[in-house]
NUNUKOL-758541 format. One record per atom (N, C-alpha, C): x, y, z negated; residue in one letter. Coordinates in steps of 0.05 Angstrom, whole numbers, padded with zeros to 5 digits, always signed. Layout:
NUNUKOL-758541
XYZA ...
This chain:
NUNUKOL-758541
+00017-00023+00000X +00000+00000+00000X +00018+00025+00000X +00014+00049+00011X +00027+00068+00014X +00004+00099+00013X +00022+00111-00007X +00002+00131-00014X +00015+00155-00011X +00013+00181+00008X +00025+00202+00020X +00019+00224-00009X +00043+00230-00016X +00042+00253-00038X +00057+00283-00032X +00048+00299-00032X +00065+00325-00032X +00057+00328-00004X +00027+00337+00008X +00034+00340+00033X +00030+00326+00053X +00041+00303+00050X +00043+00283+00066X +00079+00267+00062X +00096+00293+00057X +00130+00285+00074X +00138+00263+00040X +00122+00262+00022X +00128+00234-00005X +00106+00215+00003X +00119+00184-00006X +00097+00169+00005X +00110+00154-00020X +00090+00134-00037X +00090+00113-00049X +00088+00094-00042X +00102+00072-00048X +00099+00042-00033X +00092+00032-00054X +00072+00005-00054X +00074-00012-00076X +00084-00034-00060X +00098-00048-00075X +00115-00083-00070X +00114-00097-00095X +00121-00122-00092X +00116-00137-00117X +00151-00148-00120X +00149-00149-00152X +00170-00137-00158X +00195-00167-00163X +00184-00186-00147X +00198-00204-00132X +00205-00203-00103X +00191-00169-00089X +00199-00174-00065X +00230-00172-00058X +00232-00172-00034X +00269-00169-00021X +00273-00126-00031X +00301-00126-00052X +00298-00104-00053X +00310-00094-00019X +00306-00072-00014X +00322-00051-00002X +00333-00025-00009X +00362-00025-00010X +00366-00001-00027X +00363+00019-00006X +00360+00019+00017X +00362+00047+00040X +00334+00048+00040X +00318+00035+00027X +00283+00045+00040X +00268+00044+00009X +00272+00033-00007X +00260+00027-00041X +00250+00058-00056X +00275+00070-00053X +00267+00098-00077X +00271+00079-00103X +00262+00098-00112X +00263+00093-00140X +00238+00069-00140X +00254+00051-00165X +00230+00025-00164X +00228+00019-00199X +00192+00036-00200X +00183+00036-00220X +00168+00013-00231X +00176+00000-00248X +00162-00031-00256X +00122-00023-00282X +00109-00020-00253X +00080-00008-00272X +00062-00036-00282X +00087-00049-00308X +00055-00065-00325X +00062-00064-00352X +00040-00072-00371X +00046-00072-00391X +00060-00087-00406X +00065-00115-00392X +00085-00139-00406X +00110-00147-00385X +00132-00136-00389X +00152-00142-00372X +00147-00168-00360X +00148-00181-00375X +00150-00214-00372X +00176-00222-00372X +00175-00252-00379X +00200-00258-00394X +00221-00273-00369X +00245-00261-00368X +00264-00272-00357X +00264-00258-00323X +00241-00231-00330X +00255-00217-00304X +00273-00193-00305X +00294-00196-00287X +00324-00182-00302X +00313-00153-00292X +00331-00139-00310X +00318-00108-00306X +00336-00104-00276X +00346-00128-00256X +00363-00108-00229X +00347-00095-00216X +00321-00113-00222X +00289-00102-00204X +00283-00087-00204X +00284-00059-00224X +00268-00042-00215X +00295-00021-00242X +00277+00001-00232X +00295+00020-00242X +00292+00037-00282X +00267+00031-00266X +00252+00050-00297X +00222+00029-00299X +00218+00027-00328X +00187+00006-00331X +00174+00023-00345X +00153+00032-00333X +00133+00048-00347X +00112+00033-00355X +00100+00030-00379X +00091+00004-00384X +00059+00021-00386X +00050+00045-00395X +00031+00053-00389X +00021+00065-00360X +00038+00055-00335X +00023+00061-00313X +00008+00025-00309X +00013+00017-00325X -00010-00011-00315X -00035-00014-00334X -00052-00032-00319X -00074-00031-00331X -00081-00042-00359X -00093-00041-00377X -00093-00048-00411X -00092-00073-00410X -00097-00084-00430X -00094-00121-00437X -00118-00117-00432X -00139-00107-00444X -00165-00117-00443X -00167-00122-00404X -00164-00095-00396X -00177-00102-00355X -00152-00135-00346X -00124-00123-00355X -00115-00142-00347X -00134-00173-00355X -00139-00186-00371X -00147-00206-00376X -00166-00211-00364X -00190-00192-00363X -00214-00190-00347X -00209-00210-00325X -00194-00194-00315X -00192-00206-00286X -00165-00227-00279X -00164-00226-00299X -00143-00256-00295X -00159-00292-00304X -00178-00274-00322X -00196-00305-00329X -00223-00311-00310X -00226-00286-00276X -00246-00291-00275X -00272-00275-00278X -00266-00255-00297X -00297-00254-00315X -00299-00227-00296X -00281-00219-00281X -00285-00186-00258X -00277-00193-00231X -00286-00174-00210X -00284-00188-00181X -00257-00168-00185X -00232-00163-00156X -00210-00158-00148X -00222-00127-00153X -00251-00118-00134X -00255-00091-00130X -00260-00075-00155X -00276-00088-00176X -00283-00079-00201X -00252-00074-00218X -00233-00096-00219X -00213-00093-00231X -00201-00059-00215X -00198-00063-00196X -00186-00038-00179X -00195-00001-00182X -00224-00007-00185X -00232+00018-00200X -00231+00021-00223X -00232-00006-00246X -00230+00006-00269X -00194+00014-00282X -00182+00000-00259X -00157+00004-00265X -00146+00037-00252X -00162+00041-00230X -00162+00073-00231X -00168+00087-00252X -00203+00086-00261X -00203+00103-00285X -00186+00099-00300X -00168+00077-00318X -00158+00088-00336X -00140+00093-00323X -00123+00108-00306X -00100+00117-00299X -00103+00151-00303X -00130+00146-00297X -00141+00181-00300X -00150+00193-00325X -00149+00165-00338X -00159+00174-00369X -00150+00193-00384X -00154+00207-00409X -00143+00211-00422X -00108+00209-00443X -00117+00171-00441X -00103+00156-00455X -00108+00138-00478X -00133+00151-00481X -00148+00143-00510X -00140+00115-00509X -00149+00098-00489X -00158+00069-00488X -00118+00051-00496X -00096+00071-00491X -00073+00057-00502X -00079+00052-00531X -00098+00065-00546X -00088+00064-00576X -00107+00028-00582X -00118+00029-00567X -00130+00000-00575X -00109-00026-00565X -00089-00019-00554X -00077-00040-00538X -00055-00057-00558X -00057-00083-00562X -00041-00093-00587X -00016-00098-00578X -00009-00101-00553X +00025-00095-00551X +00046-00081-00545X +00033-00062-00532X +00048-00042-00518X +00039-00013-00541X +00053-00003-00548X +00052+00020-00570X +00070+00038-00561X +00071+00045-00543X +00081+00083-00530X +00065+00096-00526X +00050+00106-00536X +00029+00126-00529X +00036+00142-00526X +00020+00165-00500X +00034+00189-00493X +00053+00193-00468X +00062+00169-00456X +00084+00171-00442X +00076+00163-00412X +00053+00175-00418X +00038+00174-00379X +00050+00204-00371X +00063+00200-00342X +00078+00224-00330X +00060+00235-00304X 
């Protein structure tokens, strides 16, 4: 997915964070979830912002099933736009505040 910022002349890529890196085309490669996961080396990405991903609660949602792909996708917009409120409920990740 690629999302044109500033204009148009910044673009965001998303890739998954097993893809093939490229250092001449990557940019900066921001790791957006809330649980690293275990035993992936930090060469992957550059900076892990653990509040650009979606909460445990949406995450789960839709990992057991209980939300379709599109529902997960807007609610994972709203909270991007949120406030923040909804980090303080989150039982593993405790940075609050550090959405840029």
């Amino acid at each position: 997915m690629q999302l044109k910022v500033g204009g148009g002349r910044d673009v965001i890529k998303t890739k998954s964070v097993y893809s093939r890196i490229d250092s001449r085309k990557d940019g900066l490669r921001i790791l957006a979830t809330r649980i690293r996961g275990r035993g992936l080396p930090k060469s992957r990405y550059h900076v892990w912002m653990a509040n650009l991903g979606p909460s445990e609660k949406l995450l789960s949602l839709f990992r057991f099933g209980k939300i379709s792909w599109a529902d997960f996708a807007r609610r994972y917009r709203h909270e991007l736009y949120d406030s923040g409120t909804f980090d303080r409920s989150n039982k593993v990740i405790k940075n609050h505040g550090q959405k840029f």
